[in-house]
C-alpha positions in Angstrom: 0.0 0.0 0.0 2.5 2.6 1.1 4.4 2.3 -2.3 1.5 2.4 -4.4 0.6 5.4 -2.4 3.6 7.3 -4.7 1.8 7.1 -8.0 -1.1 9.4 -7.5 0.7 12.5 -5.6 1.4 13.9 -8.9 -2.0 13.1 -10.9 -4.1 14.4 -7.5 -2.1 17.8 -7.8 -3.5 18.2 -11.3 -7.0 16.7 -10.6 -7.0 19.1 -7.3 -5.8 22.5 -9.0 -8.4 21.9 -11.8 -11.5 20.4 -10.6 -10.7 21.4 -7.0 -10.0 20.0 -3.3 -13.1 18.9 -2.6 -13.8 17.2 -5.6 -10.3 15.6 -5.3 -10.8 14.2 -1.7 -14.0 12.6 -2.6 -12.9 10.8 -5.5 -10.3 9.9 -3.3 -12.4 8.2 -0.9 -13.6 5.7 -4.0 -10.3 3.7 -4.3 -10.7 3.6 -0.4 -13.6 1.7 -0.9 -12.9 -0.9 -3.9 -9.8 -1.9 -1.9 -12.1 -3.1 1.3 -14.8 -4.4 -1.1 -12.2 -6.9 -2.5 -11.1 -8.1 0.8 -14.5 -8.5 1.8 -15.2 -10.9 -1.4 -11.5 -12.2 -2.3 -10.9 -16.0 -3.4 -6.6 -15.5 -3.4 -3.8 -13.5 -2.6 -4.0 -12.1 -5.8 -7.2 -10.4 -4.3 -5.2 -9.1 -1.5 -2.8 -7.3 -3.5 -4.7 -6.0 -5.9 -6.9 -4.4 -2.9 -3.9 -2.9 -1.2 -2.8 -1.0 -4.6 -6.4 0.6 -4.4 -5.9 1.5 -0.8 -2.4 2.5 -1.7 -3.9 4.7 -4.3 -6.2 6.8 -2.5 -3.8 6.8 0.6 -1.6 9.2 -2.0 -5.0 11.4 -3.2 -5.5 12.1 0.5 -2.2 12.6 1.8 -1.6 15.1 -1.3 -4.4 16.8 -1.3 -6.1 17.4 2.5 -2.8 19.1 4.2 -3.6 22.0 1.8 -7.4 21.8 2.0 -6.8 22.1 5.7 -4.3 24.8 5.8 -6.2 27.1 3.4 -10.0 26.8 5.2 -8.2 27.5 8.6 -7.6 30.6 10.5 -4.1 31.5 11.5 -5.0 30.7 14.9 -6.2 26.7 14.7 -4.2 25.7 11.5 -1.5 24.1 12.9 -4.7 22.1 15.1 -6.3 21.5 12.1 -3.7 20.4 9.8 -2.8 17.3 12.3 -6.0 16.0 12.7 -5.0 13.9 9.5 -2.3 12.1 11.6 -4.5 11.8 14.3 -7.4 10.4 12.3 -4.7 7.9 10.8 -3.4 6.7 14.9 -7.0 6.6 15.8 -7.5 4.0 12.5 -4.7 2.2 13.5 -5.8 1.7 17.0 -8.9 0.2 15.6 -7.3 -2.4 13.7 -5.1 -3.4 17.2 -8.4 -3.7 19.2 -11.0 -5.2 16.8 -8.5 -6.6 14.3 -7.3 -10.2 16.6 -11.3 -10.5 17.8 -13.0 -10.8 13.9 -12.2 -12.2 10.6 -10.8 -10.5 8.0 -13.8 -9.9 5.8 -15.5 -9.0 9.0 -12.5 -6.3 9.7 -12.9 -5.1 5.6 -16.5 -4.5 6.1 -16.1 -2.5 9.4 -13.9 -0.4 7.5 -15.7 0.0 4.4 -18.4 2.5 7.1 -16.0 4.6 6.9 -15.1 6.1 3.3 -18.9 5.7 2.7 -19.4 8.0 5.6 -16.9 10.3 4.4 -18.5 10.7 0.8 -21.9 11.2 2.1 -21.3 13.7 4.7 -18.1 15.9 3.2 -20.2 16.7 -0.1 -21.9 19.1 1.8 -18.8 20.8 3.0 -17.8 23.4 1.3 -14.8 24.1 -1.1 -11.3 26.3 -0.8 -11.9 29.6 -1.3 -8.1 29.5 -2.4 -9.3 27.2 -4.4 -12.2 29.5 -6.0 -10.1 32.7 -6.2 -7.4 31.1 -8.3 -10.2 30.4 -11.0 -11.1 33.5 -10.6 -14.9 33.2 -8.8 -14.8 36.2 -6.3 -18.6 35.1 -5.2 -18.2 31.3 -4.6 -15.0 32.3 -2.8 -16.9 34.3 -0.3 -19.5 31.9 -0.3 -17.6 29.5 0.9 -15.8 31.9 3.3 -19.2 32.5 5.2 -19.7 29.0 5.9 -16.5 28.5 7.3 -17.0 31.7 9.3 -18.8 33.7 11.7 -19.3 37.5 11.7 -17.3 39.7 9.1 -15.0 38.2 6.2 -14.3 41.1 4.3 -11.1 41.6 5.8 -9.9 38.2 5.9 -11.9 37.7 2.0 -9.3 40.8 0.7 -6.4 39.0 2.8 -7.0 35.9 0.6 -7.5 37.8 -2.3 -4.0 39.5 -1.8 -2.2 36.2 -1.5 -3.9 34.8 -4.4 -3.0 37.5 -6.6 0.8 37.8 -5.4 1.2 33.7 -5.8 -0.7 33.8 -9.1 1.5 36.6 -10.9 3.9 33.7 -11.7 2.0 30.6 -12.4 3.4 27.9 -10.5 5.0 25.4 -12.1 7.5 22.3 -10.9 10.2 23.8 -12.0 9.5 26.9 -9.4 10.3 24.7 -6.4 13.8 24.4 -7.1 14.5 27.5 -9.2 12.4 30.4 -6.7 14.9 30.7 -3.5 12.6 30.5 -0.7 10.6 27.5 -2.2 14.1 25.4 -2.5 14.9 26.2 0.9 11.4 25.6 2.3 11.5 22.3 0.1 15.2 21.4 1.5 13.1 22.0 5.1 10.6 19.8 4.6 12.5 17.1 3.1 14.7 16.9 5.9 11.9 17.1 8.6 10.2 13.9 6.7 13.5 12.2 6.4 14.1 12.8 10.2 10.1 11.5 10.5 10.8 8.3 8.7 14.5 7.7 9.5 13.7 7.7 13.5 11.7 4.0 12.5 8.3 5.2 13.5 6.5 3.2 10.4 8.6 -0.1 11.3 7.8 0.4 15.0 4.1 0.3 14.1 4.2 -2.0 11.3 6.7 -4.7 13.7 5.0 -4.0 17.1 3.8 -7.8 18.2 7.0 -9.1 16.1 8.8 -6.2 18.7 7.2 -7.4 21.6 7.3 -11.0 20.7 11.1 -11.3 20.9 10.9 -10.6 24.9 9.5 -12.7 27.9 7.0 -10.6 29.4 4.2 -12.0 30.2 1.6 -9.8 28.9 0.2 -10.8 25.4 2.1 -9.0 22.6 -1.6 -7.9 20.8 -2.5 -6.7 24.2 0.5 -4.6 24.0 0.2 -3.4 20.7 -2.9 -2.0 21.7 -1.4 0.0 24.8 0.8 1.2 22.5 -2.0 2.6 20.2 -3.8 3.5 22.9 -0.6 6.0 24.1 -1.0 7.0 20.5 -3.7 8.5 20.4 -4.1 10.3 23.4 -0.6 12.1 22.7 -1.9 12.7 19.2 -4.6 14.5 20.4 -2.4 16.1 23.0 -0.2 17.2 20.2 -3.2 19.0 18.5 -3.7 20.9 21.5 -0.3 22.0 22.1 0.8 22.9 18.4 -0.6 26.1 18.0 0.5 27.1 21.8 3.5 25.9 22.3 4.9 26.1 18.5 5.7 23.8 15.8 9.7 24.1 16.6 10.0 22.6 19.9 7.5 19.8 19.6 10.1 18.9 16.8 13.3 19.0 18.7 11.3 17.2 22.0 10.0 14.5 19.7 13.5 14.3 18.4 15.3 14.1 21.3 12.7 11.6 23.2 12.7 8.9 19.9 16.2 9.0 20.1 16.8 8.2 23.3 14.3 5.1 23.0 15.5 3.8 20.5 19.0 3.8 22.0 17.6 1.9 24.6 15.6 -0.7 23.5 18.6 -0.9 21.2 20.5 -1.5 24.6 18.3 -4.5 25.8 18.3 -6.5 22.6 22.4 -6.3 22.5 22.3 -7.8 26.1 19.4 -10.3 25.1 20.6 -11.4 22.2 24.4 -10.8 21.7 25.8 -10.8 24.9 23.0 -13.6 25.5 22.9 -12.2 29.0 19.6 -13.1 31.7 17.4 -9.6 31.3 14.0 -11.3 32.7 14.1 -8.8 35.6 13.5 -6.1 33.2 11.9 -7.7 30.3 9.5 -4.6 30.8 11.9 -2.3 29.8 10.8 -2.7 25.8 7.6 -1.8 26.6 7.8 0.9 28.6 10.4 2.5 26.1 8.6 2.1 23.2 5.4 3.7 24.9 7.8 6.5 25.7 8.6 6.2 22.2 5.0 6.5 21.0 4.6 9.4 23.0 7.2 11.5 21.5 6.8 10.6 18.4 3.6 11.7 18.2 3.7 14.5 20.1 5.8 16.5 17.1 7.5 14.1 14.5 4.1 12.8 13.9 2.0 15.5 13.5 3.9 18.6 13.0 5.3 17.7 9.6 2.0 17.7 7.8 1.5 21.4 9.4 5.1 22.5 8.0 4.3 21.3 4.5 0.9 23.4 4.3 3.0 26.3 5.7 6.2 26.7 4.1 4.7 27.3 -0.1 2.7 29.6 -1.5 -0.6 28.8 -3.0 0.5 28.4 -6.6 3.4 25.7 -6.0 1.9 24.2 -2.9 0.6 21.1 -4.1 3.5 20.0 -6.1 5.6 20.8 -2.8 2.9 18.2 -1.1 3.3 15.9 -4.2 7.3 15.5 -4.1 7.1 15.0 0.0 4.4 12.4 0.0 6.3 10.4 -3.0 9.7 11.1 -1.1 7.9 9.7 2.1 6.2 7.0 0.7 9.5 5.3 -1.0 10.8 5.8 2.0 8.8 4.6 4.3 8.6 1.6 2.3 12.4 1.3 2.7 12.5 1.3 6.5 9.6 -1.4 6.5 11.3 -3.8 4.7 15.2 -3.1 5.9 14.0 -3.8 9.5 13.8 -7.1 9.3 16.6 -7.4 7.0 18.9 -5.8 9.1 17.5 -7.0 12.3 18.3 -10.8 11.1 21.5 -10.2 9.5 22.8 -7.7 11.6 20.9 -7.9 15.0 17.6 -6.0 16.1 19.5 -3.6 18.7 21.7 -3.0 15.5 18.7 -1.8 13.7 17.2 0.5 17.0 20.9 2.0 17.6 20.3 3.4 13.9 17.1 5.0 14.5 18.7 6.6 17.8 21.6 8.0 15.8 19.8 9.5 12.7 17.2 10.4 15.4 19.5 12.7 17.2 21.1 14.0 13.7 17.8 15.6 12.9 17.6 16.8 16.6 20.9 19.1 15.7 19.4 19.9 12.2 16.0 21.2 13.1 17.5 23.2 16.1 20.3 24.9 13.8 17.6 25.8 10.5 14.2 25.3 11.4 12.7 28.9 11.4 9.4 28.7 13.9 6.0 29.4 12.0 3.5 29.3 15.1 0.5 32.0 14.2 2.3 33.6 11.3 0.4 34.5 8.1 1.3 32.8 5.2 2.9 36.3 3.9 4.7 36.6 7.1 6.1 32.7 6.3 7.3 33.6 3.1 8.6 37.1 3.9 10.6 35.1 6.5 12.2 32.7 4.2 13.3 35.3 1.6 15.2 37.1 4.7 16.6 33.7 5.7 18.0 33.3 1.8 19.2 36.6 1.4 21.4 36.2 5.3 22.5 33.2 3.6 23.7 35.1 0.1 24.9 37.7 1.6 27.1 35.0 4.0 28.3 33.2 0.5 29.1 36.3 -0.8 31.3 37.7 2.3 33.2 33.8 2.1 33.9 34.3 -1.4 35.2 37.8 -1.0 37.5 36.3 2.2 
């Protein structure tokens, strides 16, 4: 699923700048379904695949396209709240499949799931669209339209705001070539590629993924599904913690905590399986400490590393290249995400599991150093103020070039 999930980035960004966000999410939500319906009624494995290449599929629609949907219906003041509710939606379905998932069958599980996307399409048609969205096809009315339903009292400042942004982002018609050739769209693209490396790189999807196979490999004596869904459980709650705290205590040092806190984790549950498995040493008298680290884990992770990324990508880019921005990160993520799935267990039976965790600690704590030394903060800034931020931060870094050079 999550390398299928690459393809439609790029095809959503054209479906979503021409026939719009909404429409985009709902036809996203289609794929969604045909991948539970052939669970529900497959005869082979081939049915299996075939299923998770839908799901894979609209997994890339959504996580392309809803970021920006978010971040342009929000206020300054609850858009960082907003923009994680994606991730928090996702932990919340995850934690689902721990609890219900060991309890039913399969086509049981499928159907369960297929509520869902059915309830989306029936109930978000009625929501209305991105008055970005509207003002870039140049519908003034809809766009205010849809600004009084997402709104009480007056719009008309907020309605010429947009209008403003629109009309600076539009002068030059985004194109891809813009994120790499405009200066503060290649360093806000170098930003976000980083975070999401730092996201992935830390082991959070093989962590997941590998929890009962984690949690398997000690003696304690609690069930490794019951585990797995403590560990979901700790999910959650911090996820929704993290929505709470991102637009008061600032997208910056959720980062560098979450950083910091996966790093250490890791490094320790590292620890135990060197002295469980290579040193071969007796470590039944804390056979718990697995656990509790990797619930620590959990809760770092998704108090920032989680959560916060999603809110950086709908910040950083102006309207006209901010989709393709979304597009490259969700491929780059995707890929590798993929990558750390299936090199855990390589590594971890060639090379030893605490091997594997002493990796995720060390490229853990090397995106701890790089988000402290170029991560601007964007907490309750305008989107103008964003990008008036970034061209100061390139033209301190021309200007230091230029004074090397001269040296």
């Amino acid at each position: 699923m999550i390398l299928c999930s690459a393809l439609t980035p790029v095809p959503s960004a054209y479906m979503a700048d021409k026939f719009g966000r909404k429409t985009s999410l709902l036809l996203g939500a289609l794929p969604f379904i045909i991948g539970w319906i052939l669970i529900i009624t497959a005869r082979s494995v081939l049915f299996l695949y075939i299923s998770r290449i839908f799901s894979g599929l609209g997994y890339g629609i959504v996580y392309t396209v809803a970021p920006m949907y978010t971040g342009e219906i929000a206020t300054n003041e609850v858009r960082g709240a907003l923009s994680t509710m994606i991730t928090l939606m996702n932990k919340v379905g995850i934690l689902a499949q721990y609890c219900i998932g060991p309890y039913v069958s399969i086509q049981a599980l499928a159907g369960i799931n297929l509520i869902l996307p059915i309830t989306f399409v029936l109930t978000f048609i009625f929501l209305p669209e991105s008055p970005y969205f509207y003002l870039k096809q140049d519908r003034s009315e809809r766009a205010e339209r849809s600004l009084r339903n997402l709104r009480s009292g007056d719009i008309r400042t907020e309605l010429k705001n947009i209008e403003l942004n629109v009309q600076v982002d539009m002068k030059n018609k985004g194109t891809w070539s813009d994120l790499i050739t405009e200066a503060t769209n290649r360093k806000a693209l170098w930003l976000s590629i980083g975070i999401f490396t730092i996201q992935q790189l830390c082991g959070s999807a093989a962590v997941v993924a590998y929890a009962q196979t984690i949690f398997s490999k000690t003696a304690n004596t609690i069930q490794p599904h019951h585990q797995s869904i403590v560990l979901g459980c700790v999910q959650v709650a911090t996820c929704t913690v993290s929505v709470l705290l991102v637009d008061r205590v600032g997208r910056k040092p959720l980062l560098l905590l979450s950083a910091l806190g996966v790093g250490l984790m890791n490094g320790t549950v590292g620890t135990f399986f060197f002295f469980q498995d290579y040193q071969k040493a007796n470590v039944s008298s804390v056979d718990w400490i697995p656990m509790a680290a990797l619930i620590v884990y959990i809760v770092c992770y998704a108090i920032g590393l989680s959560t916060v990324p999603y809110v950086i990508i709908g910040e950083m880019f102006p309207t006209n290249v901010k989709l393709y921005a979304s597009c490259i990160a969700h491929i780059y993520t995707g890929i590798a995400m993929f990558t750390v799935q299936k090199l855990f267990t390589v590594v971890g039976l060639h090379f030893g599991f605490y091997t594997v965790f002493w990796g995720f600690s060390a490229f853990s704590l090397l995106g701890l150093v790089y988000m402290l030394l170029a991560l601007p903060e964007t907490k309750g800034k305008s989107f103008a103020c964003i990008q008036a931020g970034l061209k100061r931060d390139v033209e301190r870094d021309n200007a230091s070039k230029v004074v090397t050079v001269e040296y």
